[in-house]
TIMI-856661 format. One record per residue (C-alpha): x negated, y negated, z negated; residue number from 1; residue in three letters. Coordinates in nm, 3 decimals, m for minus. Layout:
BEGIN
- east:north:up:i:aa
- X:Y:Z:NUM:Ala
...
//
This chain:
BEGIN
- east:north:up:i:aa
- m7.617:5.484:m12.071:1:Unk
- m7.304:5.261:m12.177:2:Unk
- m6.980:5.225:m11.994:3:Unk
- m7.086:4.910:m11.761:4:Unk
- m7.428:5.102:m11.631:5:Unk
- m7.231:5.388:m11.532:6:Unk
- m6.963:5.208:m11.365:7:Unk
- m7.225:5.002:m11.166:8:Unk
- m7.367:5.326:m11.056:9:Unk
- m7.026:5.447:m10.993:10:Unk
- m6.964:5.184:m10.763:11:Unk
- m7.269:5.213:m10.609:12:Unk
- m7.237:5.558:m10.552:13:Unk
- m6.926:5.518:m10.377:14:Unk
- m7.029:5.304:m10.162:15:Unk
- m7.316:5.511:m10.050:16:Unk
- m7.067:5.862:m9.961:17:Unk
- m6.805:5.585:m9.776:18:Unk
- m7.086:5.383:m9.633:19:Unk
- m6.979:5.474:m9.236:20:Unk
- m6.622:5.398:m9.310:21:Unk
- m6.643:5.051:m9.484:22:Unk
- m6.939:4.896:m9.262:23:Unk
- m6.617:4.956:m8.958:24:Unk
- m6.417:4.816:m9.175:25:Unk
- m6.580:4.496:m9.218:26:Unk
- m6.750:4.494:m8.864:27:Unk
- m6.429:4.576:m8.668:28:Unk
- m6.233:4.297:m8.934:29:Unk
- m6.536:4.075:m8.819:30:Unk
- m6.481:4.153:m8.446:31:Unk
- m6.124:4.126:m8.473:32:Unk
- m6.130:3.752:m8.599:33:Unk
- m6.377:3.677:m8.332:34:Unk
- m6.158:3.786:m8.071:35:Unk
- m5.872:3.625:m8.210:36:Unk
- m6.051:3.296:m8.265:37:Unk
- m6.149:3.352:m7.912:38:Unk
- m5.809:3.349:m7.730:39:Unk
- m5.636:3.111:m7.960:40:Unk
- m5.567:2.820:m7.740:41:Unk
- m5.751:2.502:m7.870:42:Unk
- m5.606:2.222:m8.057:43:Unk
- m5.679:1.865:m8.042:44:Unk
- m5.614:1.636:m8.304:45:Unk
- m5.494:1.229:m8.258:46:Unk
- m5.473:1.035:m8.638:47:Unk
- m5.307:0.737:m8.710:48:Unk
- m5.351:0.511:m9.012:49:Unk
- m5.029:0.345:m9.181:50:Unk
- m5.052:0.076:m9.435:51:Unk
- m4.737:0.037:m9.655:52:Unk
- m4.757:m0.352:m9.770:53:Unk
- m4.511:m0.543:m9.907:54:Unk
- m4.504:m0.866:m9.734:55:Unk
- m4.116:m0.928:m9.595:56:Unk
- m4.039:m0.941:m9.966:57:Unk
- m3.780:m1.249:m10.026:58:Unk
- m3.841:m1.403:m10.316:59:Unk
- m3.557:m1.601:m10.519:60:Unk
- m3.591:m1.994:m10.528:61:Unk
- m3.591:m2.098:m10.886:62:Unk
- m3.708:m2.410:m11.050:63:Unk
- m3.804:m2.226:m11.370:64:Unk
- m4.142:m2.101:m11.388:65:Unk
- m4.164:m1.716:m11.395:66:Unk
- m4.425:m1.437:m11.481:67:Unk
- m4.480:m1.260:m11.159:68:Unk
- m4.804:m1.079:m11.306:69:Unk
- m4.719:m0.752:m11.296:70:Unk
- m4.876:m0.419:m11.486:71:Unk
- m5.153:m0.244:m11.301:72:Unk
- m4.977:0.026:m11.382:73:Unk
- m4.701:m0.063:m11.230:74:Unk
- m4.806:m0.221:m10.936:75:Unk
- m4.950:0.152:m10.900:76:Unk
- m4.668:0.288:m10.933:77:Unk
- m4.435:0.078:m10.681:78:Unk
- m4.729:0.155:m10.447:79:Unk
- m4.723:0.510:m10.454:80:Unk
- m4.347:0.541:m10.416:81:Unk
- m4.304:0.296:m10.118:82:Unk
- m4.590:0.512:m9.952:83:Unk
- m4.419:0.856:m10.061:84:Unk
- m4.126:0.699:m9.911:85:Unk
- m4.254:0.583:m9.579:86:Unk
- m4.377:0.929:m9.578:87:Unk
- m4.062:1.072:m9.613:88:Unk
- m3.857:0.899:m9.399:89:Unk
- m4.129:0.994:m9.145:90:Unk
- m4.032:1.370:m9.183:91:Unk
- m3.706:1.261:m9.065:92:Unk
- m3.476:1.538:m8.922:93:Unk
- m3.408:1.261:m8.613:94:Unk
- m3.754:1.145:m8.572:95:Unk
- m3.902:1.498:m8.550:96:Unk
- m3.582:1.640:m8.268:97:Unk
- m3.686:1.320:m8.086:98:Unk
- m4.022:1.459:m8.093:99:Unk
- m3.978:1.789:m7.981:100:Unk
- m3.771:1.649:m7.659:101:Unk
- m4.057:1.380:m7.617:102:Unk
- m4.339:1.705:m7.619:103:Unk
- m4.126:1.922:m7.415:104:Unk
- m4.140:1.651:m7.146:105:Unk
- m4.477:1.638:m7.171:106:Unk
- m4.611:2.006:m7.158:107:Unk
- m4.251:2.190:m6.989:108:Unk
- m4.441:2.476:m6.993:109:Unk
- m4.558:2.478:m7.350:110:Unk
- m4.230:2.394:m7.488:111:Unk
- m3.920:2.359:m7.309:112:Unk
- m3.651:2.162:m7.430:113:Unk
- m3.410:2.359:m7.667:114:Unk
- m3.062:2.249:m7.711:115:Unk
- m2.961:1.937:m7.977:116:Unk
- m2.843:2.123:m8.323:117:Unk
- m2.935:2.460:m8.160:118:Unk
- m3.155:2.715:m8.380:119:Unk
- m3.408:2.680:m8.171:120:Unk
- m3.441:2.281:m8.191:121:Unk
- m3.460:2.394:m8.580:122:Unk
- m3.744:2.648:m8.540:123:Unk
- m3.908:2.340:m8.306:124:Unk
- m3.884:2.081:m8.576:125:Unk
- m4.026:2.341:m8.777:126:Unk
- m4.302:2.340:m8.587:127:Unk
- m4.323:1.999:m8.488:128:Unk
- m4.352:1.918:m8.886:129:Unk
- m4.616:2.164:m8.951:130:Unk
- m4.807:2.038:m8.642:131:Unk
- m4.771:1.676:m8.871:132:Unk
- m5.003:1.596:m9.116:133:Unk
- m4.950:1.323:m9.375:134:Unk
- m5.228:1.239:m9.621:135:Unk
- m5.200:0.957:m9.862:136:Unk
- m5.527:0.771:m9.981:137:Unk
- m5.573:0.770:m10.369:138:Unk
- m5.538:0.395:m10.488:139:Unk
- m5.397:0.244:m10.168:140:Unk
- m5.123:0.178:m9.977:141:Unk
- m5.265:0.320:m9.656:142:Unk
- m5.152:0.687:m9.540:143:Unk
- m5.290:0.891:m9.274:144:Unk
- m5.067:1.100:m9.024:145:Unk
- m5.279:1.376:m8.842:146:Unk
- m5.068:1.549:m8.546:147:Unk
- m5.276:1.815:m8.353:148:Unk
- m5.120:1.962:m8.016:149:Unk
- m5.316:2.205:m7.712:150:Unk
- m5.420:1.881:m7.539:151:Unk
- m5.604:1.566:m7.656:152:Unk
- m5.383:1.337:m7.405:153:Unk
- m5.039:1.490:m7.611:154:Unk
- m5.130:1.451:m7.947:155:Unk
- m5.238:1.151:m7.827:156:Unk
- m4.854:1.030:m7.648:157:Unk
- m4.684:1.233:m7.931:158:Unk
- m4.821:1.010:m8.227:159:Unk
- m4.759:0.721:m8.021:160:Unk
- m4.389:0.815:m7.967:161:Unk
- m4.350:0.903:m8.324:162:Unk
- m4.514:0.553:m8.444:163:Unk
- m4.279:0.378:m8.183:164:Unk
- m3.969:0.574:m8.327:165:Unk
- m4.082:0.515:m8.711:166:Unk
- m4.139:0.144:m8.692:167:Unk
- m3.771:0.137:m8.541:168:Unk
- m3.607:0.348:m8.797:169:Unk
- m3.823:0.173:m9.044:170:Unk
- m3.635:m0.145:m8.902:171:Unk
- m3.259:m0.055:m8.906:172:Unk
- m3.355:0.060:m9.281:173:Unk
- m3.504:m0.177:m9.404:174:Unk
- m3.175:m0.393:m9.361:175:Unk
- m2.805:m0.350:m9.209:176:Unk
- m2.783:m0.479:m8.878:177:Unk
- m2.573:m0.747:m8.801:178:Unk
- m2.681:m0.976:m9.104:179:Unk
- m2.743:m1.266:m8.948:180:Unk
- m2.380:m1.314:m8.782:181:Unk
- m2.204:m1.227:m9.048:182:Unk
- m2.364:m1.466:m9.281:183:Unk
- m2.326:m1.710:m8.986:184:Unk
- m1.947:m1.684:m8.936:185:Unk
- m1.953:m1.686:m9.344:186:Unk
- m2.167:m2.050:m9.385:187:Unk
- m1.906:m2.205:m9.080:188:Unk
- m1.616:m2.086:m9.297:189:Unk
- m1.754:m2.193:m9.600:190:Unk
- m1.840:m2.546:m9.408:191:Unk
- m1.493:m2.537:m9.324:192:Unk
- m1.323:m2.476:m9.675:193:Unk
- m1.608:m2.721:m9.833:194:Unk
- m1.441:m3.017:m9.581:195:Unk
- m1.098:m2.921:m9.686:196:Unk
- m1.191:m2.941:m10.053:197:Unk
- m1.419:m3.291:m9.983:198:Unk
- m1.091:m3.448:m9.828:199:Unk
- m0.863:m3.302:m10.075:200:Unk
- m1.027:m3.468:m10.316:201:Unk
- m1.094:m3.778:m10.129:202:Unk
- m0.690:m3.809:m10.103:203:Unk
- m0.657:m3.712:m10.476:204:Unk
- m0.899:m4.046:m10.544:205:Unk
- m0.779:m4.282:m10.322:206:Unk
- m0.387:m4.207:m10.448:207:Unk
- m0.531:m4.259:m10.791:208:Unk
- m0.777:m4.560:m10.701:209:Unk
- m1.088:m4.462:m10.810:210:Unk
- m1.397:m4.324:m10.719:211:Unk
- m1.610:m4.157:m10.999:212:Unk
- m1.356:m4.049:m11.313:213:Unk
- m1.571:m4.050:m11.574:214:Unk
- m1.749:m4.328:m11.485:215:Unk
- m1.477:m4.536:m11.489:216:Unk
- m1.344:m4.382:m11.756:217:Unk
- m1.662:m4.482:m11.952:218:Unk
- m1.667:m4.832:m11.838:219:Unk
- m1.260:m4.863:m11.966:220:Unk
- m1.427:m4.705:m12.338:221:Unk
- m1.650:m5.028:m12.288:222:Unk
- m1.436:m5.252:m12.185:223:Unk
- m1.209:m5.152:m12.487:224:Unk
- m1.453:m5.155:m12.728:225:Unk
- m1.586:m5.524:m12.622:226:Unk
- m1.206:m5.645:m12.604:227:Unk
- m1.211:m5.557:m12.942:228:Unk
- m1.527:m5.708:m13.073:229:Unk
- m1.412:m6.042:m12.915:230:Unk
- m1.061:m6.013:m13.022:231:Unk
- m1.204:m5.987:m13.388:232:Unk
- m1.419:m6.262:m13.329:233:Unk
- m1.119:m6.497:m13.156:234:Unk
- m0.900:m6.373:m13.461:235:Unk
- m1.150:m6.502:m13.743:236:Unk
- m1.175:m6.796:m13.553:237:Unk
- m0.843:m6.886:m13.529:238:Unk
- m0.772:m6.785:m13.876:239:Unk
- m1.020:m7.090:m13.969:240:Unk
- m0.919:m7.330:m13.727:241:Unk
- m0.556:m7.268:m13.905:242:Unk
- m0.656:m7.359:m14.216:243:Unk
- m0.858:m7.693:m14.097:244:Unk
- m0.491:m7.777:m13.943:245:Unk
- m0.362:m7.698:m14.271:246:Unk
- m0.623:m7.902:m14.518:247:Unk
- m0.609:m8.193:m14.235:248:Unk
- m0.218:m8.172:m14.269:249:Unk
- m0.216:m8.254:m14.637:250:Unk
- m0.482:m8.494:m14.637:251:Unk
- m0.233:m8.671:m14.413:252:Unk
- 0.028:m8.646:m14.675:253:Unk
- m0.163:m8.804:m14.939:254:Unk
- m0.279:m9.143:m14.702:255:Unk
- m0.071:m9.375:m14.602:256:Unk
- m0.062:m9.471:m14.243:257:Unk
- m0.086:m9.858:m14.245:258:Unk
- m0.313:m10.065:m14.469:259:Unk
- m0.295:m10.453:m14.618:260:Unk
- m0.562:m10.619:m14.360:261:Unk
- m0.534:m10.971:m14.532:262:Unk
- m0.283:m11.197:m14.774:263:Unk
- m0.161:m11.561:m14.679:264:Unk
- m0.124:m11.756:m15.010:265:Unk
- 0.133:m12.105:m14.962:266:Unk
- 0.079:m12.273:m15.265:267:Unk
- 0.348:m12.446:m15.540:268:Unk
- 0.132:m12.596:m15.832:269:Unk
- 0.362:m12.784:m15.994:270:Unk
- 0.586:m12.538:m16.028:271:Unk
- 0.297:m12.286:m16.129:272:Unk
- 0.166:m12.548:m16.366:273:Unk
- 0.486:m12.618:m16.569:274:Unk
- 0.516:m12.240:m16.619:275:Unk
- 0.174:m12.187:m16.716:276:Unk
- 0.208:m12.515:m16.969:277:Unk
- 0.556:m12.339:m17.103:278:Unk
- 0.371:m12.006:m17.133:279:Unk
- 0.078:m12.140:m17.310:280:Unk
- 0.291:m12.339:m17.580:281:Unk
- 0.588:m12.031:m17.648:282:Unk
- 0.209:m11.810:m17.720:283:Unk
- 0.092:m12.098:m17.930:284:Unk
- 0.407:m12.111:m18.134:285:Unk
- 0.404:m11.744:m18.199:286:Unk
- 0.074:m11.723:m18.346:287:Unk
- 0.212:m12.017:m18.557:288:Unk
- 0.500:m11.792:m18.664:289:Unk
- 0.259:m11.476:m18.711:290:Unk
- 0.097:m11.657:m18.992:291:Unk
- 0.438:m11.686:m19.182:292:Unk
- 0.650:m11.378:m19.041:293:Unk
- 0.647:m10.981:m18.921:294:Unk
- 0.601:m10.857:m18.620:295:Unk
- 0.961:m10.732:m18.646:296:Unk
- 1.129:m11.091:m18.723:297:Unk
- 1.331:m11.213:m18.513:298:Unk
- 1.182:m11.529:m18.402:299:Unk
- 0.888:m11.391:m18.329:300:Unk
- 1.068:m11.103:m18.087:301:Unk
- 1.230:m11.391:m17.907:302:Unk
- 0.940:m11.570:m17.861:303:Unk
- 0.812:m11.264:m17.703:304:Unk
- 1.067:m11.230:m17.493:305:Unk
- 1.076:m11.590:m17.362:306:Unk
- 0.711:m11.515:m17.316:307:Unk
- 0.759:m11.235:m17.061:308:Unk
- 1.022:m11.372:m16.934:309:Unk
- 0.787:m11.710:m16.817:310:Unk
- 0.535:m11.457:m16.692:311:Unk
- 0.730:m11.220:m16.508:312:Unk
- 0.879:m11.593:m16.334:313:Unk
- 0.535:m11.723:m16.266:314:Unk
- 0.382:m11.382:m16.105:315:Unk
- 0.718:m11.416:m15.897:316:Unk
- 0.625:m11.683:m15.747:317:Unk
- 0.265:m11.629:m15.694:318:Unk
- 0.393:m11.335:m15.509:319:Unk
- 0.640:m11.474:m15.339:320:Unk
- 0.383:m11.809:m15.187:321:Unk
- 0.158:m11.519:m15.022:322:Unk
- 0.192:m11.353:m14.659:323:Unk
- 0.025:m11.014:m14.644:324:Unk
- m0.072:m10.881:m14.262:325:Unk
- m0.117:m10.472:m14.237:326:Unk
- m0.269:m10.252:m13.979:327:Unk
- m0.304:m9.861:m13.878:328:Unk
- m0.534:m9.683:m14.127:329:Unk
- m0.857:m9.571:m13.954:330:Unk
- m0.877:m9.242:m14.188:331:Unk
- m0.523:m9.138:m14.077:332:Unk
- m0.650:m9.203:m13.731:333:Unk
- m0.969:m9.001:m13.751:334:Unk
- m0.761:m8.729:m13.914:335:Unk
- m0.490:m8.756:m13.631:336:Unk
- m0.762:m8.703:m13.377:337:Unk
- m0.949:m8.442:m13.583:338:Unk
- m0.556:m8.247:m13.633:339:Unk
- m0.517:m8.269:m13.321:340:Unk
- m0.829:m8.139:m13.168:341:Unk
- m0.779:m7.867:m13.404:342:Unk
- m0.406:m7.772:m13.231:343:Unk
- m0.553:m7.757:m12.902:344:Unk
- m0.825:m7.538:m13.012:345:Unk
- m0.551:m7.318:m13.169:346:Unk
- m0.319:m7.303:m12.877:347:Unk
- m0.641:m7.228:m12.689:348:Unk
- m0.730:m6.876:m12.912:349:Unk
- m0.377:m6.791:m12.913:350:Unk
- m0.364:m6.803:m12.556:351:Unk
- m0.705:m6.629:m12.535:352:Unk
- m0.609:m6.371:m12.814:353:Unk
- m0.248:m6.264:m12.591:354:Unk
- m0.474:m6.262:m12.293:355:Unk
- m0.700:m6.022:m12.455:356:Unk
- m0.427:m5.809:m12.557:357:Unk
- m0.287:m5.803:m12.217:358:Unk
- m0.596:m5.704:m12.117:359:Unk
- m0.640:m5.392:m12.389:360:Unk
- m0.265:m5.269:m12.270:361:Unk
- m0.379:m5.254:m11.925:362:Unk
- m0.703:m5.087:m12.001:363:Unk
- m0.535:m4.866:m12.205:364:Unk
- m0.269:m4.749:m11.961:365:Unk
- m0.512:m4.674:m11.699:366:Unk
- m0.733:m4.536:m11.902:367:Unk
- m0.410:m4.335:m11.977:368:Unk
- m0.353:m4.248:m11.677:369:Unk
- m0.725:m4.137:m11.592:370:Unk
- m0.675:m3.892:m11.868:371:Unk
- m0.371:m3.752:m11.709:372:Unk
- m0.528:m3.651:m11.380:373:Unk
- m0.864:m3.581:m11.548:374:Unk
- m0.776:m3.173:m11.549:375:Unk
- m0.689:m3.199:m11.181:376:Unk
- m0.974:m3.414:m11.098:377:Unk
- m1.187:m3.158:m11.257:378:Unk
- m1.075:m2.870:m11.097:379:Unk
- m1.080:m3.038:m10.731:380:Unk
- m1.476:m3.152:m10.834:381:Unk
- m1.525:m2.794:m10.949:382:Unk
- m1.370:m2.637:m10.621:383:Unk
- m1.575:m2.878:m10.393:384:Unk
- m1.899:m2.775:m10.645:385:Unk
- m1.826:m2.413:m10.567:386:Unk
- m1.794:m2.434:m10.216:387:Unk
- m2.134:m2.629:m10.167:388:Unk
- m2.333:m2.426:m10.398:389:Unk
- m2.168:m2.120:m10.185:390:Unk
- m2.252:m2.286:m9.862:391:Unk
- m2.563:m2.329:m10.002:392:Unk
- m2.661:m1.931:m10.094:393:Unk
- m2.499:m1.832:m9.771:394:Unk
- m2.702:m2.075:m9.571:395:Unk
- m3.024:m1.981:m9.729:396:Unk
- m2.904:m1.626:m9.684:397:Unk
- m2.850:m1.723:m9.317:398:Unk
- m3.182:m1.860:m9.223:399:Unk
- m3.370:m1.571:m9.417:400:Unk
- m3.152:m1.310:m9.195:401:Unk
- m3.246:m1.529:m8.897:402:Unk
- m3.605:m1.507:m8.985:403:Unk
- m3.576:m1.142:m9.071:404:Unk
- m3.412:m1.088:m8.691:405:Unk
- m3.743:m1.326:m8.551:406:Unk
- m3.967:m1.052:m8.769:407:Unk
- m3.792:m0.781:m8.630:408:Unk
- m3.789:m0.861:m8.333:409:Unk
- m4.144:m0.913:m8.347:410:Unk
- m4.181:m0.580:m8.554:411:Unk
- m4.322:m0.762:m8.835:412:Unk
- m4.217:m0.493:m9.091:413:Unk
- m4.332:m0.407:m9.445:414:Unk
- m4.532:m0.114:m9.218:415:Unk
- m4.831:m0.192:m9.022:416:Unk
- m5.029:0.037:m8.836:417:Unk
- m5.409:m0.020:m8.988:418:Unk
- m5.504:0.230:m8.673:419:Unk
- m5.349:0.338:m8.362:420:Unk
- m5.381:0.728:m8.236:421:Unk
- m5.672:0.849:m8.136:422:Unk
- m5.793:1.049:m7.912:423:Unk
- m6.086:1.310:m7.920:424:Unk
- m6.138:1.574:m7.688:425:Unk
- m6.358:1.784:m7.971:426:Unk
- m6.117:2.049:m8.094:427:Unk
- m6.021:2.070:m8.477:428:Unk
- m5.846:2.473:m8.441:429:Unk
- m5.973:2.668:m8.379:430:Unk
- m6.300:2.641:m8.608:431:Unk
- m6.562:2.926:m8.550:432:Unk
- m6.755:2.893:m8.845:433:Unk
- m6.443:2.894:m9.066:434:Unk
- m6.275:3.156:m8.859:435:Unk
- m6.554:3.413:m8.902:436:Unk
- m6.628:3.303:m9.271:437:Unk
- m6.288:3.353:m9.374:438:Unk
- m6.306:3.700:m9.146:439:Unk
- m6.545:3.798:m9.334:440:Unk
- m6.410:3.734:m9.649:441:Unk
- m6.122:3.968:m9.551:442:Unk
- m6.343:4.224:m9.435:443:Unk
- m6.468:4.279:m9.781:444:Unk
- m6.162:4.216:m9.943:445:Unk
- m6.074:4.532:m9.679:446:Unk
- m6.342:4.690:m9.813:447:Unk
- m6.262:4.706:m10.154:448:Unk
- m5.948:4.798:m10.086:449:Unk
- m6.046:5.049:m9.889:450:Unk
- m6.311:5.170:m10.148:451:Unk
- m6.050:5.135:m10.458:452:Unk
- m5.801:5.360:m10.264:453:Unk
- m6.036:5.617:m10.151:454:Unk
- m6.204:5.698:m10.506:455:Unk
- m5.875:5.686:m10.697:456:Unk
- m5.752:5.925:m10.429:457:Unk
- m6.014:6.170:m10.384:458:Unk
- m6.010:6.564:m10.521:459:Unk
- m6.355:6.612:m10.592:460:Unk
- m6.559:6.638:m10.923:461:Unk
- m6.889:6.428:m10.861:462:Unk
- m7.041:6.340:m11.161:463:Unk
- m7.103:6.531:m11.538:464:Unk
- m6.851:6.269:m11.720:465:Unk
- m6.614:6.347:m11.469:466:Unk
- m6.666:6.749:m11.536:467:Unk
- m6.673:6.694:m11.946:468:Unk
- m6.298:6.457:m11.928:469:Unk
- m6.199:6.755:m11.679:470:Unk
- m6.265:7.103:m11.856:471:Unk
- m6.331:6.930:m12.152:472:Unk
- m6.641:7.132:m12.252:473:Unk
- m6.975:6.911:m12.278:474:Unk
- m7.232:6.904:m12.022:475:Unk
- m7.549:7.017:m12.160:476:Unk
- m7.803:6.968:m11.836:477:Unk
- m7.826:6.909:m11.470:478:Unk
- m8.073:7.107:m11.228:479:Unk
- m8.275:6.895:m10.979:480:Unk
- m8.119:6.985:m10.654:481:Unk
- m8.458:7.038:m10.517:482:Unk
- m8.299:7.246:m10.202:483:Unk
- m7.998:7.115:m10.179:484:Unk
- m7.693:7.202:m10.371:485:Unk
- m7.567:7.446:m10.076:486:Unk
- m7.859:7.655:m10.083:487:Unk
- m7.769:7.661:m10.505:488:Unk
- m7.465:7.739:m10.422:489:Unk
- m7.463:7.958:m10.141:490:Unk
- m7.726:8.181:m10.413:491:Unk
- m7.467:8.113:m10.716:492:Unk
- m7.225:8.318:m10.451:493:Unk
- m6.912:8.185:m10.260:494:Unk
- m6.692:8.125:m10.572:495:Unk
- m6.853:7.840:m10.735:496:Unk
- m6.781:7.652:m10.399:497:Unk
- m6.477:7.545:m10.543:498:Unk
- m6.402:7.247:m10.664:499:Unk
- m6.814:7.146:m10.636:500:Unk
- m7.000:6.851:m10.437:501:Unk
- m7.310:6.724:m10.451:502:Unk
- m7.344:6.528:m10.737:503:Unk
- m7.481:6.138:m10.755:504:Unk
- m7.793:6.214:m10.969:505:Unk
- m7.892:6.527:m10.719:506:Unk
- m7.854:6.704:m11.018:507:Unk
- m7.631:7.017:m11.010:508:Unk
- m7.453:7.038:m11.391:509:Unk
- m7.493:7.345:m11.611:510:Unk
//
C-alpha cells in the first residue's frame, strides 16, 4: 500500500473515531448561521444609474480646420477616468456626513444624529460608505450606485438625497462660481478702455489730418512716382521744344526780313546809247591793237581801262533809272509765328515743370511727416487692436459663463442620471441560500480544523506504521480482533493495556 492509500484511510479512519464530535460541529455551525440569518434585520436595496457624458464641453472657435478624431484608446481612457472621478467625488467626506444627518432624520431610532467632526460621525460615514455601492460598467460611461438600508422607503430617500447633493457639488466643481460677473464687469471695462483708445486715436488723426496712414501713405508713393513719370516726360519735351526755338532762331539769322516785290525802270536811251556806241568802238579798237601788241602794252591796258570805265558808267545809270518796291518776307513770317508758338509752348512746360515740383515738395513733406507719426500711429492702432480682440475673448467668455449659469441652473451638467432610485420591497441581506451555503462551508472548514487538531494531538498508537516509526522494531502480523481487542487484552493481562487501542484494520499487531 503506498503513502496516498494509507493516508486516505488515515483520514478516513479519523473521521470514523471523531464522527459524534464533527457532525456537532458542522450541524451546530449550520444552526448557528440559521439563527443568525434569522434575526439579522433585513435590508432593502434602491440603485441608481449615472451616466458620465461629456456634453458642456466648450470648444475653441477657430477658423483652421482641426483633427478632432481621437484614439479609441484614448477616448477609453478619458472615459474611464471622468467616471472614476465622478465616483470619487461621490465618496466625498461632505456628501456622506450630509448623509448620515439626512438618515438619522429619517429612522431616529436606527441612527441618531452624532455630532459634526465627532468620532462617531466618522464611524457613521464609515458606515454610510460601506452601505454605498458603486459599480462601473465595462466600456461605458454609465456607473451604478447601489445603497441598501433596513427599509425600502430609506434607501429609497437616502439615494435621492445623495443624487440631489452630488449633482450640486458636481456643479460648484465643475466651475468657480461667480464667472459670469466677473467676466461681465471685465467686458464693460474693457468696452470702456477700447472707447478711450478709439478716441485717442481719433484725436491723434484728426490733429494729423488723415484717416487711414498707410493708405495715404501709399497713395503719396503714387502720386510721387507719377509726378515723376510726367516730369520726365514734360522735361524731354521741353528739351525739344528748346532746340526748335533754337534751329528757328538761326534760320532767322540767315533770311532777311524784307524782300524786292518789283523794280520801276525810267528810261535815258540816248544817254545809254552813246555809251553803248563808245563801249562797242574802245572793244573794237583793242582787238585792233591785240593783233599788233601784248596783253601787257600799254595801249592796250588803257583801252581796258576806258572800257570799264564806260561800263561801270552805263550800269550806273541803268541802275540809277529803276525804282525797286520791297515787302515783309513771308518765310521770316512763318518762322516768326512758328518761334513764337514754340516760346509759349516753352513758358507753358516751364510753368508746368515748377508746378510739378511744387507739387513733389509738398508730397514729399507730408509724406514726411506721415513717417514721423507712423510709430505712434502704430502703437495707438495696436492698443485699440488689443483692446477689441480682448473685448472680444472676454465677451465670448461672458456669454459662455452666462450659458453655463442658464445650464446650471437648469442642472444641465456633464452628469445625468440614466435612472432614478428605486425602490423594491424584496430584500437583498440577508440571503438564505447564501447564508447557509457559506455556513456550511465553515462548518467543514470547522471540521477539518477540528479533525487536524485532534489527530496531531492525540496519545494513542492506532495503526502498525505508527507502532514500527514508534519502537522502531517491524511489525510482522496483525490478529483479527474476532472478540474484540478488550477481551485480547483483558487475556494478554492488565499490562499490555498501556499505550493500546483498537486498531483501524481490527487487527491487533504482533
Amino acid at each position: 500500500m503506498n503513502n496516498n492509500q494509507q493516508g486516505v484511510l488515515n483520514l478516513i479512519g479519523g473521521l470514523f473515531r471523531h464522527r459524534t464530535l464533527l457532525l456537532w460541529l458542522f450541524f451546530g455551525t449550520l444552526l448557528l448561521t440559521l439563527a443568525i440569518t434569522l434575526i439579522m434585520k433585513k435590508q432593502y436595496a434602491s440603485e441608481m444609474k449615472v451616466v458620465a457624458q461629456n456634453t458642456r464641453d466648450i470648444e475653441a472657435v477657430s477658423s483652421a480646420k482641426e483633427n478632432t478624431t481621437q484614439p479609441q484608446s484614448s477616448a477609453s481612457s478619458d472615459t474611464d477616468t471622468r467616471v472614476n472621478s465622478e465616483i470619487e467625488l461621490l465618496s466625498d467626506t461632505d456628501l456622506m456626513e450630509n448623509l448620515v444627518l439626512f438618515r438619522s432624520k429619517l429612522l431616529p431610532d436606527e441612527a441618531p444624529a452624532p455630532a459634526p467632526g465627532s468620532k462617531e460621525m466618522a464611524r457613521a460615514v464609515g458606515r454610510m460608505v460601506n452601505r454605498l455601492d458603486f459599480e462601473p460598467v465595462k466600456k461605458s460611461a454609465v456607473f451604478t450606485i447601489t445603497y441598501t438600508d433596513v427599509t425600502p422607503e430609506a434607501a429609497q430617500q437616502v439615494l435621492r438625497e445623495l443624487e440631489r447633493t452630488y449633482l450640486d457639488k458636481h456643479v460648484q466643481l465643475s466651475r468657480p462660481a461667480g464667472t459670469f460677473s466677473f467676466f461681465k464687469e471685465e467686458s464693460n471695462s474693457y468696452v470702456q478702455r477700447m472707447k478711450a483708445a478709439e478716441q485717442q486715436l481719433a484725436d491723434f488723426q484728426s490733429t494729423n489730418k488723415y484717416v487711414d496712414l498707410d493708405k495715404e501713405k501709399t497713395e503719396l508713393d503714387e502720386g510721387l512716382h507719377a509726378l515723376d513719370v510726367t516730369a520726365l516726360a514734360e522735361q524731354a519735351q521741353l528739351q525739344s521744344v528748346t532746340g526748335q526755338i533754337t534751329s528757328v532762331t538761326s534760320r532767322l539769322r540767315s533770311i532777311e526780313g524784307r524782300i524786292t516785290t518789283a523794280i520801276v525802270t525810267t528810261p535815258n536811251p540816248q544817254g545809254i546809247q552813246n555809251l553803248i556806241a563808245s563801249i562797242t568802238d574802245l572793244k573794237t579798237r583793242r582787238v585792233h591793237l591785240a593783233e599788233n601788241f601784248k596783253a601787257d602794252d600799254r595801249l592796250i591796258v588803257e583801252l581796258d581801262a576806258q572800257i570799264k570805265t564806260s561800263e561801270d558808267a552805263l550800269k550806273e545809270m541803268r541802275e540809277n533809272d529803276a525804282t525797286q518796291t520791297t515787302d515783309n518776307n513771308p518765310a521770316v513770317l512763318s518762322l516768326r509765328q512758328q518761334l513764337e508758338t514754340l516760346l509759349v509752348q516753352r513758358a507753358g512746360l516751364v510753368e508746368s515743370l515748377r508746378a510739378y515740383h511744387a507739387q513733389e515738395d509738398d508730397y514729399r513733406k507730408r509724406l514726411t511727416q506721415l513717417q514721423q507719426i507712423t510709430p505712434e500711429n502704430n502703437q495707438l492702432e495696436r492698443e485699440v487692436s488689443e483692446l477689441r480682440d480682448m473685448n472680444q475673448s472676454i465677451s465670448t467668455k461672458r456669454d459662455a459663463a452666462r450659458l453655463e449659469d442658464l445650464l446650471d441652473a437648469g442642472q444641465f451638467g456633464n452628469i445625468a442620471v440614466a435612472q432614478q432610485p428605486t425602490f423594491s420591497r424584496q430584500h437583498v441581506k440577508p440571503r438564505m441560500i447564501i447564508n447557509m451555503a457559506l455556513g456550511g462551508v465553515t462548518g467543514i472548514f470547522l471540521c477539518a480544523s477540528a479533525l487536524l487538531l485532534l489527530e496531531t494531538t492525540r496519545s494513542t498508537i492506532l495503526t502498525p506504521k505508527e507502532l514500527e516509526s514508534l519502537s522502531g522494531v517491524p511489525v510482522l502480523a496483525t490478529v483479527p480482533d474476532a472478540a474484540g481487542l478488550d477481551g485480547l487484552l483483558s487475556a494478554w493481562g492488565p499490562e499490555s493495556r498501556t499505550g493500546l487501542a483498537p486498531a483501524q484494520t481490527g487487527n491487533v499487531p504482533i
